[in-house]
MILO-972167 format. One line per 8 residues: their letters; for each residue x negated, y negated, z negated of C-alpha. Coordinates in steps of 0.001 Angstrom, whole numbers, plus 524288, in hexadecimal, padded with zeros to 5 digits. Layout:
BEGIN
A) X/Y/Z  ...
***
This chain:
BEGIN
XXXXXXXX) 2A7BC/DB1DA/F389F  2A732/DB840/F462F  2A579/DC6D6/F46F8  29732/DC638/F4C9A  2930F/DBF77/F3F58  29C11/DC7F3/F3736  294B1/DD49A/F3E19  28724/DCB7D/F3BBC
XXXXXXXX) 28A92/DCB72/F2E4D  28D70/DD9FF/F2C8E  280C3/DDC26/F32D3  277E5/DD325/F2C0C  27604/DDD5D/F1FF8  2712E/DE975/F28F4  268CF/DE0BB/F3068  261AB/DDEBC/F2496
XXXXXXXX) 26213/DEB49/F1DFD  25BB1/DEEDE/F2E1C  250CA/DE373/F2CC3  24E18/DE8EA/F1CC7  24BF3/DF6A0/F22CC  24483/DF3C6/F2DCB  23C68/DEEDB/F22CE  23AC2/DF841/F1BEF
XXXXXXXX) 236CC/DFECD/F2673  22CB8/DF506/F2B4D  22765/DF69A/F1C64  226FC/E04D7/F1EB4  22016/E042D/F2A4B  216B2/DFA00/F2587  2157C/E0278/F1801  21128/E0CE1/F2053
XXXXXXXX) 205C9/E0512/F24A4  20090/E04C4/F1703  202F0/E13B3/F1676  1F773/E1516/F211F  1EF94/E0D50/F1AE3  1EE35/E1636/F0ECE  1EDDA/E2084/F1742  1E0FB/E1A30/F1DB5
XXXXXXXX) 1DCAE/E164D/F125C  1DBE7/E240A/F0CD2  1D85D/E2B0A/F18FD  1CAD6/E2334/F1BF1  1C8BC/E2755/F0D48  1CA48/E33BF/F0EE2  1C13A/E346A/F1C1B  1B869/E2BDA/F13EF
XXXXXXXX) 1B67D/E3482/F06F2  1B94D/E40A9/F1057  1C59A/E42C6/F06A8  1CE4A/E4DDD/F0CA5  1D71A/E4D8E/EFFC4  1DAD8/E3E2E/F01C3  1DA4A/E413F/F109E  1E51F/E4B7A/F0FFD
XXXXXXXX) 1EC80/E4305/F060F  1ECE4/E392A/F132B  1F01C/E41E9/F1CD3  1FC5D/E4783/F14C7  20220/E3829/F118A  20417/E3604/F2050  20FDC/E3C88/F1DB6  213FA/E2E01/F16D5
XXXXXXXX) 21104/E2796/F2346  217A4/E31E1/F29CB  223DB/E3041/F21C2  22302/E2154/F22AC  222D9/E2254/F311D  2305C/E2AC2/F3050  235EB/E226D/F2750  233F1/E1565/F2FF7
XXXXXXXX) 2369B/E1CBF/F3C68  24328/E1FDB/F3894  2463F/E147D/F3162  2446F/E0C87/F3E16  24C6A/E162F/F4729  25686/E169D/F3D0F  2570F/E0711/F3D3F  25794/E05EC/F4B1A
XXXXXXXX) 26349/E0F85/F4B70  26BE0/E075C/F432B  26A88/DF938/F4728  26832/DF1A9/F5465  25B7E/DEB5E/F505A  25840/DDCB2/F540F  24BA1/DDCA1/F5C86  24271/DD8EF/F52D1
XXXXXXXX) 246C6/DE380/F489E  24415/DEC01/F537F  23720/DE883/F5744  2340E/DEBA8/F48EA  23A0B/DF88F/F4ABD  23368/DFD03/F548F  2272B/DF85F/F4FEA  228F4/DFF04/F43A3
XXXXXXXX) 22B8C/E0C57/F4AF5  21FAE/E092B/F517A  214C8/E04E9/F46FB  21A18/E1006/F3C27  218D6/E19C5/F46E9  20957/E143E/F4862  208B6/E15F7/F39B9  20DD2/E239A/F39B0
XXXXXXXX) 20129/E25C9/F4527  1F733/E1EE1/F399A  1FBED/E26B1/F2E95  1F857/E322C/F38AA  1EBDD/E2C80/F3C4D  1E7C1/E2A3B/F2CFD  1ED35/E3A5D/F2AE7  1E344/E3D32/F34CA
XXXXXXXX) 1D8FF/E3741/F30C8  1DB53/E3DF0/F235E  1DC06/E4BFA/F2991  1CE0D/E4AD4/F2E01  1C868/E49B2/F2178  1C7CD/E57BD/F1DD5  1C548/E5A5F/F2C47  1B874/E52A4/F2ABD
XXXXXXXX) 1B25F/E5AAF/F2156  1B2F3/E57CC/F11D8  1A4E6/E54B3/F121A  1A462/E4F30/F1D7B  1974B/E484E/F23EC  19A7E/E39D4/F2543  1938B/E2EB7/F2DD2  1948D/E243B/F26FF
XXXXXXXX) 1964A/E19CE/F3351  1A167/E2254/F3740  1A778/E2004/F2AC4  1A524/E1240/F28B2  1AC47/E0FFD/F358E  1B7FF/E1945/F3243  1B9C6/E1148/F23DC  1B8C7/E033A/F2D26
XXXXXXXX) 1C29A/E0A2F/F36B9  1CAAB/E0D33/F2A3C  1CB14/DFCA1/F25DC  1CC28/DF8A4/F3337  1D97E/E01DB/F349D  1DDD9/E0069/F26DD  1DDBF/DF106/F2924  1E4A6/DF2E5/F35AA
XXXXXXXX) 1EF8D/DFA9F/F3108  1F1B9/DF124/F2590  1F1D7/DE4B5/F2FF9  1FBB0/DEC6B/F3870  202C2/DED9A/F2C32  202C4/DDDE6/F298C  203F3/DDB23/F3830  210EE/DE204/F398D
XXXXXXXX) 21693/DDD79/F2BD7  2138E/DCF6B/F2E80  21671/DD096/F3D10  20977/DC9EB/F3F11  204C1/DCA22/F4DA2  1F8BC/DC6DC/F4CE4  1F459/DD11D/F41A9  1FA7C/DD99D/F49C8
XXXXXXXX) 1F24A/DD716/F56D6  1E530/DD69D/F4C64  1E6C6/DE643/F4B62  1DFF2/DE69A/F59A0  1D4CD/DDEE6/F5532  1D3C4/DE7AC/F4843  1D64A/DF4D7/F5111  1CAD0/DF082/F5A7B
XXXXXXXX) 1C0BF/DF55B/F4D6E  1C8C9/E005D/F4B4A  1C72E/E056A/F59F8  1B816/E01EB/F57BE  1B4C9/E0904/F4CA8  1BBDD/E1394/F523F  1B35D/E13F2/F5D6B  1A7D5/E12EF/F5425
XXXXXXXX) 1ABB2/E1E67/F4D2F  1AD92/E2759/F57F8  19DDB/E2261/F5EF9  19835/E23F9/F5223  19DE7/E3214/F5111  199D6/E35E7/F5DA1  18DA5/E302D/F5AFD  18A54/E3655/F4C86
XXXXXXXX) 181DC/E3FF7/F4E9F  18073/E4F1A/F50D4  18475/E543D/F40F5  1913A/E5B78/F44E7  197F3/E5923/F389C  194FE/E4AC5/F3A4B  199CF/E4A42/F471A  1A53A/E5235/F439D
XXXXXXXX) 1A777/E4960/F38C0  1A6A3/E3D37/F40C4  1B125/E4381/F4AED  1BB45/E43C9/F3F47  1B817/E34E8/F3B84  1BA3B/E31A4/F4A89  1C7A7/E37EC/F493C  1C8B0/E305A/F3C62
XXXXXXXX) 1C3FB/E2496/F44DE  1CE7D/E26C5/F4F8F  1D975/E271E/F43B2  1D4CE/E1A99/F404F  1D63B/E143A/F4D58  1E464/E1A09/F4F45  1E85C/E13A0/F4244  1E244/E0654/F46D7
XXXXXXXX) 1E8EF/E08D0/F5513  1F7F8/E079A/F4CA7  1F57F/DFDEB/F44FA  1F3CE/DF6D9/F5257  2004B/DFC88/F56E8  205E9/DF8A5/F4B1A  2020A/DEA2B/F4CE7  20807/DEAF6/F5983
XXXXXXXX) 21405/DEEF8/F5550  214D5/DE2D3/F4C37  21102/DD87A/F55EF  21DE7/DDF2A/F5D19  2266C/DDD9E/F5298  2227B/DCF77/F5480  21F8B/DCBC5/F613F  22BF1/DD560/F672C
XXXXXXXX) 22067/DD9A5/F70F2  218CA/DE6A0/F7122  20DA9/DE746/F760C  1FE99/DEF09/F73B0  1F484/DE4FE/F6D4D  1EB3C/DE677/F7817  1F647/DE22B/F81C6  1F5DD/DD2AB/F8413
XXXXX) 1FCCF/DCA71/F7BB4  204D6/DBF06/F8018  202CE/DB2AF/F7B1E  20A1A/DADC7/F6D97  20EE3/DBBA9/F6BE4
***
């Protein structure tokens, strides 16, 4: 046996104790997905039922996501410090710096969201348009963070490059929200009301806005190629 196979050998047990971590890491990262959406989930109910109990519960677990983003920040840095990584296993890495860093920004977003519950009065006047269109926001993102999610886990392409179709809604209810608030009439507590669910509205869109960056990050991990969604796409990419 030559030396280069002899060293092969030796080697073959770290690689894959490097491939089970970066794993784990990937399952981090992905489990941190599903943290966000029970933060969602629990936010829009507490903007819904105008719960400032369940809303401050919300705002003080983004400290998991927070923690979850340490943890896989350093985990990657500290894997990239201790082994030359083949060019695939480093397209992961760097797209797992990238997407848990966009989770870290929708844990955040969902905090935020929960702080303006108690700002917006506990008996709060409510239009009930505005609200219907926050709760569809609050599917339409929900689904979108779950399909980023499955896109990245299953390195499927195009699930990925669907998250721009399902954003498009997101942007236009957004937009909705915002006219209709300008629009709602002269009650100041109404329209002060219906400023806080256009900041609630804006939250929304920023989570949506990851998930696409997200998706991007998994069609690189594929394709070796980075680029924006709305930037052409070659063909059989």
């Amino acid at each position: 046996m030559s030396e280069t196979e002899r060293a092969a050998g030796r080697g073959a047990p770290h690689q894959a104790w490097f491939r089970d971590e970066l794993q784990r890491l990937e399952d981090q990262v992905m489990g941190g997905l599903d943290l966000v959406v029970s933060q969602l989930d629990r936010a829009l109910e507490a903007i819904n039922y105008q719960d400032v109990e369940l809303a401050a519960m919300v705002a003080a677990d983004d400290d998991r996501i927070d923690g979850r983003y340490i943890e896989v920040h350093q985990g990657v840095l500290s894997l990239l410090g201790r082994q030359a990584l083949f060019l695939d296993d480093l397209r992961l890495a760097a797209a797992l710096l990238h997407s848990i860093r966009c989770i870290e920004r929708m844990g955040d977003q969902c905090a935020n969201m929960a702080k303006l519950v108690p700002l917006s009065g506990y008996e709060a006047p409510k239009d009930p348009t505005i609200l219907e269109w926050i709760e569809r926001m609050g599917v339409c993102v929900r689904q979108e963070v779950l399909q980023a999610r499955d896109a990245f886990r299953t390195r499927h392409v195009s699930l990925a490059r669907d998250l721009v179709r399902q954003d498009q809604e997101v942007n236009r209810l957004n937009r909705d929200i915002f006219q209709r608030a300008v629009d709602i009439g002269d009650d100041p507590e109404l329209r002060e009301w219906s400023m806080f669910m256009v900041l609630v509205a804006r939250c929304l869109e920023r989570i949506g806005d990851n998930t696409v960056d997200i998706a991007e990050q998994a069609v690189f991990v594929v394709t070796g190629l980075y680029r924006q969604f709305d930037e052409p796409v070659d063909e059989g990419i």
